[in-house]
C-alpha positions in Angstrom: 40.9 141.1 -0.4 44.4 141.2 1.5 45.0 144.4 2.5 48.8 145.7 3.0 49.6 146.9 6.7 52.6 149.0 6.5 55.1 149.9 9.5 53.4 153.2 9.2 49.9 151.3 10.6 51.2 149.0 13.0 54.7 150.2 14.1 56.5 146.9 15.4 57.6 146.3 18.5 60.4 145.9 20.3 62.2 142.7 19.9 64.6 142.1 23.1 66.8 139.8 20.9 67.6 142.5 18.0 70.0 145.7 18.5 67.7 148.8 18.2 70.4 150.8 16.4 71.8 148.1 13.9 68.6 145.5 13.8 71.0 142.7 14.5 70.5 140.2 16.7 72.9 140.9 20.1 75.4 138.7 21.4 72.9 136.9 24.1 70.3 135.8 22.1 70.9 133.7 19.4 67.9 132.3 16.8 67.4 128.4 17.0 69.2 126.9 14.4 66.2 125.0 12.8 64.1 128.7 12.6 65.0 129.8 8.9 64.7 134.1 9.3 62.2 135.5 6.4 63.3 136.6 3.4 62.9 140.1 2.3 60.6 141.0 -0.5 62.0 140.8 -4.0 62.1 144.8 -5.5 60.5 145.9 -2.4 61.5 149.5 -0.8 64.2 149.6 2.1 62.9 149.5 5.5 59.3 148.2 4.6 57.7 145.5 7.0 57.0 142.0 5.6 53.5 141.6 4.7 51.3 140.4 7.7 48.7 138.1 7.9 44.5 139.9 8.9 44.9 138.7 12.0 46.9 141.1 13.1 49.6 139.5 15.0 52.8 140.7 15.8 56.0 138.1 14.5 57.3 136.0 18.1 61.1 135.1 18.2 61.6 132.0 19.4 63.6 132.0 22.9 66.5 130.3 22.3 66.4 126.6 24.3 68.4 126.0 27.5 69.4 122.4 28.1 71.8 121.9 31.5 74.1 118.7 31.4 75.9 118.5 34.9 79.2 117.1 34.7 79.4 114.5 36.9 82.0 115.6 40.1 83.8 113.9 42.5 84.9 114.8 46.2 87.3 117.8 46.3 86.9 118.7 42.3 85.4 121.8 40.8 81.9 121.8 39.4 81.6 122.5 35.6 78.0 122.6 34.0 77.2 122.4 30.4 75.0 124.5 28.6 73.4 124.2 24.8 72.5 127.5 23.5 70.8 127.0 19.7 72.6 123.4 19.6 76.2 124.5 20.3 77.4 123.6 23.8 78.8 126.0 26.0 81.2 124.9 29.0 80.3 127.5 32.4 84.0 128.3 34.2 84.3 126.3 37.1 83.7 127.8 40.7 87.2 128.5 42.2 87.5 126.1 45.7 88.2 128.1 48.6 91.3 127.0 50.2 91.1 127.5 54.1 93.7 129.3 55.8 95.3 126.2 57.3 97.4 124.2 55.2 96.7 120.3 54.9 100.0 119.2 56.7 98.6 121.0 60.1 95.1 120.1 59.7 96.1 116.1 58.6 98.9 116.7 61.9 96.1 117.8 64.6 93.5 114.7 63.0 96.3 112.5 63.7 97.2 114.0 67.2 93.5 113.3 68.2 93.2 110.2 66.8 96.0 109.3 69.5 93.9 110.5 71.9 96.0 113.3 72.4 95.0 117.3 71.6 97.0 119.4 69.2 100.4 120.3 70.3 99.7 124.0 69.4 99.0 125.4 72.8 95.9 127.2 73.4 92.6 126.1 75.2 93.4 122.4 74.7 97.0 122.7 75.8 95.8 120.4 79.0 99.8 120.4 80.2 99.6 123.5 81.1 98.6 127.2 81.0 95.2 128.5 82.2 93.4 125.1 82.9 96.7 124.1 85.1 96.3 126.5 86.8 93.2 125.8 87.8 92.9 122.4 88.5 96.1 123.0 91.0 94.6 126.0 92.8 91.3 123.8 93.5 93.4 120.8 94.7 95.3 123.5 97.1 92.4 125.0 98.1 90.6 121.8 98.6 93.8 120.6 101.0 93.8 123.4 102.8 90.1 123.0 103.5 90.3 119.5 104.8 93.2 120.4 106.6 91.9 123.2 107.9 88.8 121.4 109.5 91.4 118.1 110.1 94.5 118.6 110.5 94.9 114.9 111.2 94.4 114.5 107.6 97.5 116.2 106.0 99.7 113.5 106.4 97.2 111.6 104.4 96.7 113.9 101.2 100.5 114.9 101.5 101.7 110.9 101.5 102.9 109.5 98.7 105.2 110.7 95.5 108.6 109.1 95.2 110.1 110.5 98.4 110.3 108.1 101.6 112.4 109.0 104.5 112.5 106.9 107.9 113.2 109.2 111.0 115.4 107.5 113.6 112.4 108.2 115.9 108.8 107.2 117.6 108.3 110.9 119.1 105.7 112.7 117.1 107.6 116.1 118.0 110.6 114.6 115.6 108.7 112.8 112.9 105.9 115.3 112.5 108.4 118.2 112.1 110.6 116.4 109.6 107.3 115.1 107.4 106.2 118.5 107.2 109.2 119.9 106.1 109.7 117.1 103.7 106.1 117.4 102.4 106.5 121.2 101.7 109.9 120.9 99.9 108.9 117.9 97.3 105.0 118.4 97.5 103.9 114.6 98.1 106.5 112.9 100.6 106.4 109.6 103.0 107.7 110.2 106.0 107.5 107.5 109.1 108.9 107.0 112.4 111.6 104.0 113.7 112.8 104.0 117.2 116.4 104.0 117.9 119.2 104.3 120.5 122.6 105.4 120.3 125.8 103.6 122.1 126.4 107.2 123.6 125.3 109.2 127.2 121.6 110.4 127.5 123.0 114.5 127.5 125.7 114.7 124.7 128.3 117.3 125.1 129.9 119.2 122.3 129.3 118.7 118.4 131.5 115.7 117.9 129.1 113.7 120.4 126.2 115.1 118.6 127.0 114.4 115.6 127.7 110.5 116.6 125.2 110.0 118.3 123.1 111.0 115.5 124.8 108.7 112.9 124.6 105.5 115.3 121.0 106.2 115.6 121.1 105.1 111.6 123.8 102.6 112.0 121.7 100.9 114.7 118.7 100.9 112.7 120.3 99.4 109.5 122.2 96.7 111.1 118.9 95.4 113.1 117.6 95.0 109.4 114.8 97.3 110.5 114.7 99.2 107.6 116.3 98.6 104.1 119.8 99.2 103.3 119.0 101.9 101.0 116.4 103.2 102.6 116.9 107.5 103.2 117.2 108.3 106.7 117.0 111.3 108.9 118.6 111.3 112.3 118.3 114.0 115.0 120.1 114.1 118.3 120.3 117.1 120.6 123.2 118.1 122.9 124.7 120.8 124.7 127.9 123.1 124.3 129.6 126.3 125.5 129.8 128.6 122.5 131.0 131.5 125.0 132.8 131.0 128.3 130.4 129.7 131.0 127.6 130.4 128.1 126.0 127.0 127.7 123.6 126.2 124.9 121.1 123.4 123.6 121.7 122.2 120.0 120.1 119.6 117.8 121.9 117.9 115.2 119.7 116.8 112.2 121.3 114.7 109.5 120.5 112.8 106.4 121.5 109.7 104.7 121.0 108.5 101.4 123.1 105.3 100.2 121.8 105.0 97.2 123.4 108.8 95.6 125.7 108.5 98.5 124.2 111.9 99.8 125.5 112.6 103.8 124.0 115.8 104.8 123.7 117.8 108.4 122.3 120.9 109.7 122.1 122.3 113.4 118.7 123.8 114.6 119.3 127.4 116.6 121.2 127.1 119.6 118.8 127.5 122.9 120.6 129.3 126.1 121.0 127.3 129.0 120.8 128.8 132.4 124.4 128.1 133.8 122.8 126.2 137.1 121.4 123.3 135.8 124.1 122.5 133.7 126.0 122.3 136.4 124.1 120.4 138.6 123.3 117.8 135.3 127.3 117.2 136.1 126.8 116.9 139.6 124.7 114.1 139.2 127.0 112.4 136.9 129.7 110.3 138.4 133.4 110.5 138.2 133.4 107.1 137.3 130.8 107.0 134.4 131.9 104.8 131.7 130.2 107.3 129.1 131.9 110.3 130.3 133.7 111.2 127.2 130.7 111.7 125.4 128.2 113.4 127.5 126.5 113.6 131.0 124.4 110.7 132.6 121.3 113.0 133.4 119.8 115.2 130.8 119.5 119.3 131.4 115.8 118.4 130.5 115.3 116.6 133.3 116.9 118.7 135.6 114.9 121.6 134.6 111.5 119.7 135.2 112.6 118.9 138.5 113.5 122.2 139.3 109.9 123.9 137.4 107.4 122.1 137.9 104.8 121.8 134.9 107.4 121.7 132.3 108.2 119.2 129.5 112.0 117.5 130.2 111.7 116.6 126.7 110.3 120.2 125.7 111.7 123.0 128.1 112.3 125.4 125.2 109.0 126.5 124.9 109.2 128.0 128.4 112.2 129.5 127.7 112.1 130.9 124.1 108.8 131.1 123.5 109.6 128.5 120.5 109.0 124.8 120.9 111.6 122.2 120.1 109.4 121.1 117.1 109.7 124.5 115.4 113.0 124.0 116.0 113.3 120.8 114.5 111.2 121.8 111.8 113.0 124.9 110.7 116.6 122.5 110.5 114.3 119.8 108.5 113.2 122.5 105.9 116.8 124.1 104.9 118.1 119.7 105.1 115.1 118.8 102.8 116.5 122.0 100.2 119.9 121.1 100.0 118.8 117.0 99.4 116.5 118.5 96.3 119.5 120.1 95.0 122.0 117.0 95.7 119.4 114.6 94.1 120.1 114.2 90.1 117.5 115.9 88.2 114.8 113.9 86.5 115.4 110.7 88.8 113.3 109.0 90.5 113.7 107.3 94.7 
């Protein structure tokens, strides 16, 4: 005999599918489509359960089968996935791409600038022209230089030779060159300076800043028309003389000039006049004669030499020292600095010696 179990006996339970309030099934959960739902009993009462079998079992609902069809994607597309819920197919939204802060033009640009070989023109770290890492890299070679030079000082003629700056000094003594390179090399950076002996068709002790000046330019002319150095070569000339800025005040000048044929650039300066005790002046004219074909340019014995005859243990060639306390180099040097400023400034910017 079949017994009837009512919902009174064996309450059902819960089916996660079905609304509890209306008994409906909810939106999520939909029955398979090949799952036919019973039928209720013909004349039966409202809300009575189906008739169960003995065994006692509770009525499954079937879970509703998932089937995932990737669409097949290509680079740089959205991802859409298809799903099949009871046999219809259901499309999931696409994943929205993230777009990166920087647009493709300046990302495509700095690819391309490195493809060059060259970083991105932005600045920052990799901005190798200039900023931080400049800065660096030229405070090592400075302090590098001054190292070497420091322990050799021989050697900062080396480091400091080269660029696009050559000068030829109308000299062999290293009290004129060196004072001229040094000046040159601290104006332009990197400078070639050298050393060419050369006389002048005027007296050994010029007098007054005509004869100076003369005697300085012949030094070049001399050189130039002996073919020793090339025509357009950039030249510095020095000559020293003597003058009476005040009456019976007499006073040792050099004349430093420059000439550049190429920019037709004729510069000169005057290192600080240097007093002159009055006596050996005079007795430089002494031993001058009347009769001396140069006479009308200067004296026949230099001041220098008269003064190392007359104090023994000092230079003819550098007698300031023991009178100034400055040597004739600093001198020389100090002229040489303000003449290598004013060429920078003559010389047309951005060309190259």
């Amino acid at each position: 005999m079949m017994e009837e179990v009512t919902s009174e006996d064996h309450p059902a339970s819960a089916d996660p599918a079905l609304n509890s309030e209306t008994g409906k099934p909810t939106a999520d959960s939909v029955l398979p489509s090949s799952q036919e739902t019973p039928s209720s009993p013909s004349g039966g009462e409202a809300g009575a359960a189906s008739p169960l079998t003995s065994t006692g079992d509770a009525p499954q609902a079937s879970s509703p089968s998932l089937s995932s069809t990737p669409a097949t994607t290509s680079p740089g597309s959205t991802q859409k996935s298809t799903f099949t819920i009871g046999g219809t197919p259901i499309q999931q939204s696409p994943t929205p791409m993230e777009i990166p802060h920087e647009t493709a033009d300046n990302s495509d640009y700095g690819q391309m600038e490195y493809a060059s070989g060259r970083p991105p023109s932005g600045g920052g770290f990799f901005d190798w022209g200039g900023g931080l890492m400049r800065k660096v890299v030229e405070k090592t070679k400075s302090s590098m230089d001054t190292m070497i030079t420091t322990l050799d000082p021989g050697m900062a003629p080396i480091i400091r030779s080269g660029g696009d700056i050559s000068v030829v000094v109308t000299s062999d003594k290293e009290c004129k060159v060196s004072a001229v390179r040094d000046a040159f090399q601290k104006v332009f950076g990197l400078a070639t300076v050298t050393g060419q002996a050369a006389q002048s068709n005027i007296a050994p002790q010029p007098e007054g800043y005509a004869a100076g000046l003369k005697g300085a330019e012949e030094r070049i002319e001399n050189l130039r028309r002996g073919d020793k150095i090339d025509e357009k070569q950039v030249t510095v000339s020095i000559e020293s003389f003597i003058t009476d800025l005040l009456p019976d005040k007499w006073f040792d000048v050099g004349c430093v000039i420059l000439s550049d044929p190429v920019y037709h650039i004729s510069l000169q300066v005057f290192t600080q006049a240097t007093p002159i005790p009055t006596e050996y002046v005079l007795q430089a004219q002494t031993l001058t004669p009347s009769d001396y074909s140069l006479r009308w340019s200067g004296l026949a014995v230099t001041v220098g030499e008269v003064i190392a005859k007359a104090i023994p243990g000092v230079s003819a060639t550098d007698w300031h020292l023991n009178f100034t306390g400055m040597s004739r180099r600093d001198m020389i040097y100090n002229s040489s600095l303000a003449l290598a400023g004013l060429y920078k400034e003559k010389l047309p910017k951005g060309e190259t010696l």
